[in-house]
Backbone as CSV, one residue per row, in Angstrom:
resi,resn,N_x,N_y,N_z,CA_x,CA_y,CA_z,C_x,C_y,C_z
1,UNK,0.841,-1.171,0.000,0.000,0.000,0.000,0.894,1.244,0.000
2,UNK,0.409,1.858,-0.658,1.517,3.535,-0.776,0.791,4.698,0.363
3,UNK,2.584,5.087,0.708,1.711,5.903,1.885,1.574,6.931,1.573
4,UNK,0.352,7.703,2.186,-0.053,8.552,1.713,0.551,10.462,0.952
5,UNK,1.457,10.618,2.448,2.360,11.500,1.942,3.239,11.800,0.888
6,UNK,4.243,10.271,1.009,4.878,9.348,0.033,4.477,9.852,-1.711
7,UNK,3.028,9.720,-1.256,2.352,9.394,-2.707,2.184,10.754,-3.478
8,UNK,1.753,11.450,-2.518,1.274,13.314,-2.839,2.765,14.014,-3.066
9,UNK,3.843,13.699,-3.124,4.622,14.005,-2.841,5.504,13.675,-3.995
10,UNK,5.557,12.452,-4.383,5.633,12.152,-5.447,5.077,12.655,-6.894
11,UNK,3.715,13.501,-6.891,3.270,14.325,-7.940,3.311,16.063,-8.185
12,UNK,4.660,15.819,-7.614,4.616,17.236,-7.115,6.375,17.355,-7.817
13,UNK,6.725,18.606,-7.490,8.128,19.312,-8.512,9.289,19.225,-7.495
14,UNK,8.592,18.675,-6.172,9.456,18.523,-5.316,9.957,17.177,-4.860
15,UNK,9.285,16.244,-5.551,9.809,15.060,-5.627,11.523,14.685,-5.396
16,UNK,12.373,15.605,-6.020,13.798,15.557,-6.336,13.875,15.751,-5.197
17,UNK,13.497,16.627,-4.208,13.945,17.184,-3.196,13.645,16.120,-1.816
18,UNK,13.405,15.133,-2.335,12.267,14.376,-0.850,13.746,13.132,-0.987
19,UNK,14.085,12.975,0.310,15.471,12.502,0.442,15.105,11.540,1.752
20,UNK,13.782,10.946,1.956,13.174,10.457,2.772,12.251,10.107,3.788
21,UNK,11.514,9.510,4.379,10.637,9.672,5.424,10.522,8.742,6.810
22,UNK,10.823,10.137,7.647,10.853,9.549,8.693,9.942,9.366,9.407
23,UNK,9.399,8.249,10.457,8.343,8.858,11.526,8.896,8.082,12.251
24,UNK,8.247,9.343,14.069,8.484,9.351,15.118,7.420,9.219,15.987
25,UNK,7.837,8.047,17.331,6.674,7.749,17.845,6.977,7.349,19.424
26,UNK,6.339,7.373,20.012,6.738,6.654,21.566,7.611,5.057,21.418
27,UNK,6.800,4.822,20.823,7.184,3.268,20.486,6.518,2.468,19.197
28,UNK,7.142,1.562,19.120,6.269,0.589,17.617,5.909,-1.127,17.565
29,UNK,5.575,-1.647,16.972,4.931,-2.642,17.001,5.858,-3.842,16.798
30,UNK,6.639,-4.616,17.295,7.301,-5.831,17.145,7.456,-6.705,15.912
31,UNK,6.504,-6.054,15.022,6.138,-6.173,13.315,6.795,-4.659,12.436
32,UNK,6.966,-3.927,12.706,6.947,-2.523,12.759,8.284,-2.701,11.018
33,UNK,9.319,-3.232,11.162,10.124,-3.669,9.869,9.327,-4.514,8.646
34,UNK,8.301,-4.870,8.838,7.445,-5.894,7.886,6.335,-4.136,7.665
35,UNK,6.059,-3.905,8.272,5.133,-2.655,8.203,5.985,-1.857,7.079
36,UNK,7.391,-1.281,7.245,8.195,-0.606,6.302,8.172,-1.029,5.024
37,UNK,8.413,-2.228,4.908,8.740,-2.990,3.881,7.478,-3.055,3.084
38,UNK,6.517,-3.306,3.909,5.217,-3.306,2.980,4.294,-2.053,2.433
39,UNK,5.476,-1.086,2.499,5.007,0.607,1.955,5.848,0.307,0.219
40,UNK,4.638,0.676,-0.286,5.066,0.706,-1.742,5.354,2.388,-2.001
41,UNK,6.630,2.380,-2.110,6.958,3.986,-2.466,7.141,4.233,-3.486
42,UNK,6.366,5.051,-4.368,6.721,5.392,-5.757,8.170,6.424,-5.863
43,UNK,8.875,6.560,-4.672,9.911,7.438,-4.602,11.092,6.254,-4.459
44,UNK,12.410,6.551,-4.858,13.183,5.726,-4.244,14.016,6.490,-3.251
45,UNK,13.316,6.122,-2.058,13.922,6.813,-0.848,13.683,6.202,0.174
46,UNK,14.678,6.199,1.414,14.603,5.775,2.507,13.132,5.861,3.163
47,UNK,12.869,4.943,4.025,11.525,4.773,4.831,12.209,4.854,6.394
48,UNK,11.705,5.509,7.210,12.563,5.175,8.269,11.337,5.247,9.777
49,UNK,12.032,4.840,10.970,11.286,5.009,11.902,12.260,5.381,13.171
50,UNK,11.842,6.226,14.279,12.600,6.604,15.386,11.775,6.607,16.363
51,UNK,12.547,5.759,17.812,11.408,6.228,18.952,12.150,7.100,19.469
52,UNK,11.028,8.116,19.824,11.398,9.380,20.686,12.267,9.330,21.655
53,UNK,11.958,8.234,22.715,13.062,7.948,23.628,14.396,8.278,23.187
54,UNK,14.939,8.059,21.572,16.371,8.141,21.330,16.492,9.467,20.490
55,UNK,15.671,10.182,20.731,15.870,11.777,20.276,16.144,12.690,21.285
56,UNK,15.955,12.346,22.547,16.367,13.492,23.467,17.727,13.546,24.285
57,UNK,18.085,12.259,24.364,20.017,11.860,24.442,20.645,12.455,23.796
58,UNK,19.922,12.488,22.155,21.140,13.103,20.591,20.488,14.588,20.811
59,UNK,19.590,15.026,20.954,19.130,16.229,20.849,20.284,17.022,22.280
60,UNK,20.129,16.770,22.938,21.378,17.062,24.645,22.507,16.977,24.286
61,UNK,23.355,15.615,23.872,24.371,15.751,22.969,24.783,16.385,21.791
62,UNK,23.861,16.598,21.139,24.239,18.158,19.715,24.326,19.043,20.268
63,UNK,23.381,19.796,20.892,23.461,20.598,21.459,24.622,21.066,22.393
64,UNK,25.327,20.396,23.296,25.756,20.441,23.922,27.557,20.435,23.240
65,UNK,27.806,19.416,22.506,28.848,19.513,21.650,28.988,20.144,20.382
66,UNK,28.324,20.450,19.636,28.090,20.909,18.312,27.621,22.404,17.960
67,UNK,27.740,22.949,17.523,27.619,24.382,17.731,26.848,24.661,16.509
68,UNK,26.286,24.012,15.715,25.530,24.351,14.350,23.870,24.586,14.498
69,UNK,23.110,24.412,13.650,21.863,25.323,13.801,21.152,24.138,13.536
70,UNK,21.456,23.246,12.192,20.983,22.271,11.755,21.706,20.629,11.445
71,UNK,21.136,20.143,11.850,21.836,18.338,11.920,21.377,17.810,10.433
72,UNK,22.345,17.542,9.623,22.431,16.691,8.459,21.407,15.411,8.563
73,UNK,20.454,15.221,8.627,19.373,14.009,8.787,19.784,13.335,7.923
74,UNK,20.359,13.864,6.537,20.224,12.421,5.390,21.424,11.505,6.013
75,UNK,22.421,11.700,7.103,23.375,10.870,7.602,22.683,9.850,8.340
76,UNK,21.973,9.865,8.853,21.378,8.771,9.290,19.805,8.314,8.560
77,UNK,19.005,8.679,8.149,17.872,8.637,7.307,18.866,6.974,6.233
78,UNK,17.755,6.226,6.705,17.990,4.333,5.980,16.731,4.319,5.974
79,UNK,16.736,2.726,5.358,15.384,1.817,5.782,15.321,1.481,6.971
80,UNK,14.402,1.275,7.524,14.612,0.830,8.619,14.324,1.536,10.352
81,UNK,14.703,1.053,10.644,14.750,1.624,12.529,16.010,2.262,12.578
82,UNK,16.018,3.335,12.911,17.069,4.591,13.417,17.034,4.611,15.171
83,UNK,18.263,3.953,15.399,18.695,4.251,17.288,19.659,5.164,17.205
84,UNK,19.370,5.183,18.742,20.414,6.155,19.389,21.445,6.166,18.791
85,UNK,22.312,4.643,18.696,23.459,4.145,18.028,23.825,5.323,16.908
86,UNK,22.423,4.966,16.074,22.856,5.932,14.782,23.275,7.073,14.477
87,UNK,22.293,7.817,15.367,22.807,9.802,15.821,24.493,9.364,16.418
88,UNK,24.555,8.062,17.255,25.717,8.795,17.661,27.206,8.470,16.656
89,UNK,26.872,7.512,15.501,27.615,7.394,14.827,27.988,8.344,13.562
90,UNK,26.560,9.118,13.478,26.805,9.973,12.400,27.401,11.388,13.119
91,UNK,27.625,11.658,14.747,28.179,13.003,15.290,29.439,12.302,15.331
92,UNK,30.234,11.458,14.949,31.483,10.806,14.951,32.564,10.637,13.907
């Protein structure tokens, strides 16, 4: 099934510009990688998912070490589940 954003997004001039999609949530479903996989994206771009829990460690840590305005997302933006791990491999 194509998701919906995905899809609107795709008929649009900004298509070139769409370098992925993330969503963020408390938590996800133990199926939650079969859920990704079964998004038909007419884009070829990353699908991704993050629980919040591992945004406010990296959000304290940028902040705190990094002195810039904006964090490069496409460094970590995959298929898949995005952890903590990941923010902290891409500030490395």
């Amino acid at each position: 099934m194509p998701e919906p954003h995905i899809e609107k997004i795709s008929k649009t001039k900004d298509k070139e510009n769409f370098k992925g999609y993330i969503t963020i949530s408390h938590s996800f479903s133990d199926n939650i990688m079969n859920k990704i996989e079964a998004i038909n994206s007419p884009l070829d771009a990353p699908i991704c998912v993050i629980e919040a829990k591992d945004l406010a460690p990296f959000a304290n840590k940028w902040e705190t070490n990094f002195h810039t305005d904006t964090f490069p997302i496409k460094q970590i933006v995959k298929n898949g589940i995005v952890t903590l791990k990941d923010f902290d491999q891409a500030l490395h």
